[in-house]
VEXDREN-2710 file (C-alpha; in Angstrom, 1 decimal):
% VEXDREN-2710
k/r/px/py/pz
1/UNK/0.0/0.0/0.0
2/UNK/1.1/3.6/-1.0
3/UNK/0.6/6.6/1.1
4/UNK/1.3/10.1/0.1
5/UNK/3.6/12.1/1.9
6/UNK/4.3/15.4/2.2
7/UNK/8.1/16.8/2.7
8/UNK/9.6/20.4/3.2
9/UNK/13.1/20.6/0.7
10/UNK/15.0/23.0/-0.3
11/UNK/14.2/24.2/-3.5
12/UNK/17.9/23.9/-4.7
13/UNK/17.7/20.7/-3.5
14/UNK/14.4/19.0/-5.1
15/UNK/15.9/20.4/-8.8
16/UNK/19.3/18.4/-8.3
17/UNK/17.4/15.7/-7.0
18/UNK/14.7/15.9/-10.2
19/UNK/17.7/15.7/-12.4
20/UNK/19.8/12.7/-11.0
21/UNK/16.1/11.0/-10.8
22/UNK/15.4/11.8/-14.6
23/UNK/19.2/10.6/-15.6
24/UNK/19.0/7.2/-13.9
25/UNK/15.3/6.5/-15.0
26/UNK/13.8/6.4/-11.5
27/UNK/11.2/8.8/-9.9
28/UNK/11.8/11.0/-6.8
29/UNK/9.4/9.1/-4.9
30/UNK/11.2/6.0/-5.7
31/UNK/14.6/7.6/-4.8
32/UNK/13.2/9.0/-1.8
33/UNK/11.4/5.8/-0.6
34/UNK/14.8/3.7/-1.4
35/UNK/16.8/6.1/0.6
36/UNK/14.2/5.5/3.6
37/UNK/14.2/2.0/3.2
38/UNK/18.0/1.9/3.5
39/UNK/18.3/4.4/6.5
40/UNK/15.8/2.2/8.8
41/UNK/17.3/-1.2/7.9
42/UNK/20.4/0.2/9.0
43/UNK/18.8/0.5/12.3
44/UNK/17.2/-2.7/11.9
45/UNK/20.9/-4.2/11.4
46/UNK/22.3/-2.6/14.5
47/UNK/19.6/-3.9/16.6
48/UNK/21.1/-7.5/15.7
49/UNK/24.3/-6.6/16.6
50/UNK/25.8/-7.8/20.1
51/UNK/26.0/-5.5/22.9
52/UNK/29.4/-5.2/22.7
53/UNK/29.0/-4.1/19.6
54/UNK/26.4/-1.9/19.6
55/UNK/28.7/0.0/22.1
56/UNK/31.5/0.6/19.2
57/UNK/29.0/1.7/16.9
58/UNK/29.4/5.1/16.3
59/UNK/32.6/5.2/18.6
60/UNK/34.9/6.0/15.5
61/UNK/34.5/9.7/14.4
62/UNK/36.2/10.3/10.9
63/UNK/36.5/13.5/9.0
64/UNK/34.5/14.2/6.7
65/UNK/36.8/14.2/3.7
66/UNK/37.9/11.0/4.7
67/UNK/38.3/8.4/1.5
68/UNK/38.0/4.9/2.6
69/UNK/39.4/3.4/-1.5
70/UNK/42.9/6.0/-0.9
71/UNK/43.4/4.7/2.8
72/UNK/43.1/1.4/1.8
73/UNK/45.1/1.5/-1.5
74/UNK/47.6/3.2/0.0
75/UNK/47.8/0.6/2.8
76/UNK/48.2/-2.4/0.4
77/UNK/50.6/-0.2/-1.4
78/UNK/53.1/0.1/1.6
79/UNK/52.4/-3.9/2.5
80/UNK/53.4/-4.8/-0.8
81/UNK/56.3/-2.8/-1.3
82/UNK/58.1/-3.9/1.8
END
């Protein structure tokens, strides 16, 4: 079942989102409803976690320019160099 939904966006915002939408074929709502689906089964996917875990989550603040694929590369670089 569908339900309509009303959301407040920036205008700027809802024009970049219209044209990445139109360029990959989907529709907002199905963009928006995707993104939703994946931020609660995140949740969902915590709540399995262990204790322990659950305690770590979130315990590991990175910066915000941080690049996971240049870390890494530049690990495996250095390992297999020397």
């Amino acid at each position: 079942m569908t339900t309509k939904l009303t959301l407040t966006v920036e205008e700027e915002v809802i024009k970049k989102a219209k044209t990445y939408a139109k360029k990959t074929g989907r529709s907002l709502s199905e963009l928006i409803e995707n993104y939703l689906e994946t931020l609660t089964k995140e949740v969902d996917d915590i709540q399995d976690l262990s204790p322990k875990l659950k305690r770590l989550v979130g315990a590991v603040k990175l910066p915000a320019d941080f690049d996971e694929e240049k870390v890494l590369s530049a690990y495996f670089e250095q390992k297999h160099l020397f």
